[in-house]
C-alpha positions in Angstrom: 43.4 94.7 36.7 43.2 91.2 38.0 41.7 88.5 35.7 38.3 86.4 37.2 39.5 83.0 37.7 38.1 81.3 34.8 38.2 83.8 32.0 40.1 82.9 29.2 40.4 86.2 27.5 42.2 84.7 24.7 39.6 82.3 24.2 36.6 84.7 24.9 35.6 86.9 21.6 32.4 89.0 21.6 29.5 87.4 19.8 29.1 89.5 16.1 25.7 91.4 16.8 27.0 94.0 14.4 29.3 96.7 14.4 28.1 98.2 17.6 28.7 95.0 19.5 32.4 97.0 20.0 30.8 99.5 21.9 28.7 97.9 24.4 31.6 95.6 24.7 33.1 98.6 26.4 30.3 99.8 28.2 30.2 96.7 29.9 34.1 96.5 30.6 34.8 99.5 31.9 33.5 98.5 35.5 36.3 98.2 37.7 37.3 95.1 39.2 36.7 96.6 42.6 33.1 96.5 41.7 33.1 92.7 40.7 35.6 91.2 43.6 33.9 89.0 45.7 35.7 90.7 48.8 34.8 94.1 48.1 33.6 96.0 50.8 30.1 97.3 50.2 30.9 100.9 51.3 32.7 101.2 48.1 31.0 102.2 44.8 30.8 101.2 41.4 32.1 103.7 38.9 28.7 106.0 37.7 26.5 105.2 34.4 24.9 107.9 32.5 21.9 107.2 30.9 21.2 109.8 28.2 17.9 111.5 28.3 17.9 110.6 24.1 15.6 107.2 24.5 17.7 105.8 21.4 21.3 107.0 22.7 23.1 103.5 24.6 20.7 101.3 22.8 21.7 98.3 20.6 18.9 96.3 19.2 20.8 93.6 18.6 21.4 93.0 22.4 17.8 94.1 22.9 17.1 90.6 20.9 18.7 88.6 24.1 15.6 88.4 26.0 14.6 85.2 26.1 11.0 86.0 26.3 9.9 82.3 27.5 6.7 82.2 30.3 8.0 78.7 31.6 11.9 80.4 32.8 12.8 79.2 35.9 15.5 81.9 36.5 13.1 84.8 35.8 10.0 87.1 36.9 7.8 89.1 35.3 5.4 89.0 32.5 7.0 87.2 30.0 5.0 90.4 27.4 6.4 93.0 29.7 7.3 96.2 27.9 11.0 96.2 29.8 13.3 93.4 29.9 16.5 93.5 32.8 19.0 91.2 31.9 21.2 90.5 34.7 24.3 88.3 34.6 25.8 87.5 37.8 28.1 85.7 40.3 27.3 84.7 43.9 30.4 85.2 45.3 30.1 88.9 43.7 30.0 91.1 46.5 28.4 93.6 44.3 25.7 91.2 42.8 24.8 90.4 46.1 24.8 94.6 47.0 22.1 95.0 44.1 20.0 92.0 44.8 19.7 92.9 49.1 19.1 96.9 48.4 18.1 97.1 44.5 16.4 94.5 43.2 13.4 94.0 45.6 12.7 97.5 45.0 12.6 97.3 41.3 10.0 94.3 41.4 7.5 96.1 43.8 7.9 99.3 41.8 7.6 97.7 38.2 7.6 94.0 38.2 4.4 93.7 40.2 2.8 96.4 37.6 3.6 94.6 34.6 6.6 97.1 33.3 9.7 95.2 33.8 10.7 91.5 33.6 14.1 90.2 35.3 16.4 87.5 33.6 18.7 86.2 35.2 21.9 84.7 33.1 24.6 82.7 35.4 27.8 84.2 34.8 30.5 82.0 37.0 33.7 83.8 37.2 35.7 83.2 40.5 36.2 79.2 39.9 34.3 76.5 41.4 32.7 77.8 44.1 31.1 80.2 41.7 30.4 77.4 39.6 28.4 75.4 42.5 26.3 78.0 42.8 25.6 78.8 39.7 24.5 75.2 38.9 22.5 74.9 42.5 20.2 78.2 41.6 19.7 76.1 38.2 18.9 73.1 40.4 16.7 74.9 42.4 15.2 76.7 39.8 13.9 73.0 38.4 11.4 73.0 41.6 10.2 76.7 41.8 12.7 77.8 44.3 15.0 79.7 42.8 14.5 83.1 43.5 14.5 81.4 47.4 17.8 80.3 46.6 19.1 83.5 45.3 18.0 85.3 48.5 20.0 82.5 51.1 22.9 82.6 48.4 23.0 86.5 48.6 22.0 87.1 52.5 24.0 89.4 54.3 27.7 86.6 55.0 26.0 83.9 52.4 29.2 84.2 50.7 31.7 84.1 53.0 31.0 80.8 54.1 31.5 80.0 50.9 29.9 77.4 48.3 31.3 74.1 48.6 28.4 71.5 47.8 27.5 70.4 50.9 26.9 74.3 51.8 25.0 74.6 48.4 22.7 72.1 49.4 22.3 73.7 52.9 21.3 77.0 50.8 18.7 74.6 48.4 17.4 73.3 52.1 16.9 77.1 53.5 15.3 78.1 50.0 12.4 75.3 50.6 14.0 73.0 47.7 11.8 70.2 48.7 13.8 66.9 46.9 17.4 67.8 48.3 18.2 64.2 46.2 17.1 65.7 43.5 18.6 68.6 43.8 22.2 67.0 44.1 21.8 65.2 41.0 20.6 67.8 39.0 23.3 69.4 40.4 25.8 67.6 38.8 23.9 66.4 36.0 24.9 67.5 32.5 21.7 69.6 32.2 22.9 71.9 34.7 26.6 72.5 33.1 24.9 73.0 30.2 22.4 75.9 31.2 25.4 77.9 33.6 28.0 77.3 30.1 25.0 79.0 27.8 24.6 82.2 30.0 28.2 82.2 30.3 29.1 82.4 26.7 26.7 84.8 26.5 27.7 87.4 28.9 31.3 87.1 27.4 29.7 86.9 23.8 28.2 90.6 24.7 31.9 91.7 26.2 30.9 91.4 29.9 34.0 91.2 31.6 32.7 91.7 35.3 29.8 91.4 37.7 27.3 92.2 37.8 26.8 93.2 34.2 23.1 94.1 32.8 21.1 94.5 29.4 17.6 96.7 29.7 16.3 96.4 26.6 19.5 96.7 24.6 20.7 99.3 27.0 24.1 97.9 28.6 24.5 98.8 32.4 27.5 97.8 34.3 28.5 97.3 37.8 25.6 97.7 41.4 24.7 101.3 40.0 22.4 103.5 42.2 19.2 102.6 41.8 18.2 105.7 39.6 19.9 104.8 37.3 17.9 101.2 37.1 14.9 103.5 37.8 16.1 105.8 34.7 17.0 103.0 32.2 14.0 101.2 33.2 11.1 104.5 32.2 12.8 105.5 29.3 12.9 101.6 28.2 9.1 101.7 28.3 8.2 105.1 27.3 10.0 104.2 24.3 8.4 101.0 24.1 4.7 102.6 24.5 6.2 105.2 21.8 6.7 102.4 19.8 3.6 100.2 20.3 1.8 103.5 19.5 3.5 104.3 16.3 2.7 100.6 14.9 -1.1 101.0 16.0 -1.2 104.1 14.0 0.6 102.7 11.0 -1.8 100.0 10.8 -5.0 101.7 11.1 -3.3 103.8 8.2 -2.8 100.7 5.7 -6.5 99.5 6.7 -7.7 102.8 6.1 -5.8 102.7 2.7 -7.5 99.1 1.4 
């Protein structure tokens, strides 16, 4: 299997969220590279997830505790309270990110973003060198003046990425998504705060043992590889019938202890 460009596996060690942190490390490994290569046709598929009926089977709490939760987060959408959070970490010169956010991910917002379920977070996770890099740190850039979900939608058109992401097509891309300061834009580019934020979600992905793109988390639940979109669909209503279960079972434990005083 070929190694991603910048990985360092000897340098890479998953992040100790408990014992379990083994297992979803291999959850999220076992995605072929053929799923992750930025030349991979899109008639291909990525290999098949199971999501267990059992709404506690595939679920680490621990990874659950990555969602960042934060109303003012540039790189997401969705009620910041919603019941389901999608973590998604992703390269733009995946062919397979950009398979699930053309056919997948607009889909998933109208059906539950738009109705308060789900919330998307989006994590850079560079891996093919320093075009990947680019645009990683230009949908940061971008995301400083609203426009980053524009700027995810020009990086991931249908042939975005085979004209590749030099900067001077990166700030082409910021002009398309409606980035009004491009001056800005290429100094936050480059600026420190930008390596910084792509270098965070990075260490992160390969803190939880991602090892490919694209690589998710819903709700603890590790998914990885552009799966069908049942099994987003699936992931995602179990998330939050188990998350209504849940809400549920507090309410009735504390109308208990006031009944009790």
């Amino acid at each position: 299997m070929p190694t991603p460009k910048n990985t360092k596996p000897s340098s890479r060690k998953p992040l100790v969220y408990g014992a379990v942190i083994v297992v979803a490390a291999g959850l999220l490994g076992f995605a072929s590279y053929k799923a992750t290569a930025p030349d991979s046709p899109a008639t291909e598929t990525a290999p098949a997830a199971e999501v267990s009926a059992d709404p506690q089977a595939g679920i680490y709490p621990e990874l659950a505790k990555l969602a960042r939760r934060d109303a003012g987060d540039k790189l997401a959408v969705g009620r910041a309270d919603a019941p389901v959070v999608l973590i998604e970490y992703a390269d733009f010169k995946c062919g397979y990110c950009g398979k699930f956010a053309r056919d997948t991910e607009p889909e998933l917002i109208k059906e539950y973003v738009e109705d308060g379920t789900l919330r998307i977070e989006w994590r850079n996770f560079p891996i093919f060198g320093e075009e990947s890099e680019n645009a990683a740190r230009g949908a940061w850039a971008a995301g400083q003046q609203d426009r980053f979900w524009e700027f995810h939608a020009a990086a991931y058109a249908e042939g975005a990425k085979e004209k590749g992401f030099a900067k001077d097509r990166v700030k082409a891309l910021a002009q398309e998504a409606g980035v009004k300061d491009l001056a800005r834009f290429m100094k936050d580019l480059d600026g420190e705060a930008a390596r910084a934020a792509v270098a965070k979600d990075q260490e992160q992905a390969y803190g939880i043992g991602a090892t490919s793109t694209p690589s998710f988390l819903i709700n603890g639940r590790p998914i990885a590889g552009a799966q069908p979109k049942e099994t987003f669909t699936q992931a995602i209503e179990t998330a939050a019938e188990q998350a209504k279960t849940t809400a549920g079972a507090g309410a009735t434990e504390g109308t208990a202890e006031d009944s009790a005083k």
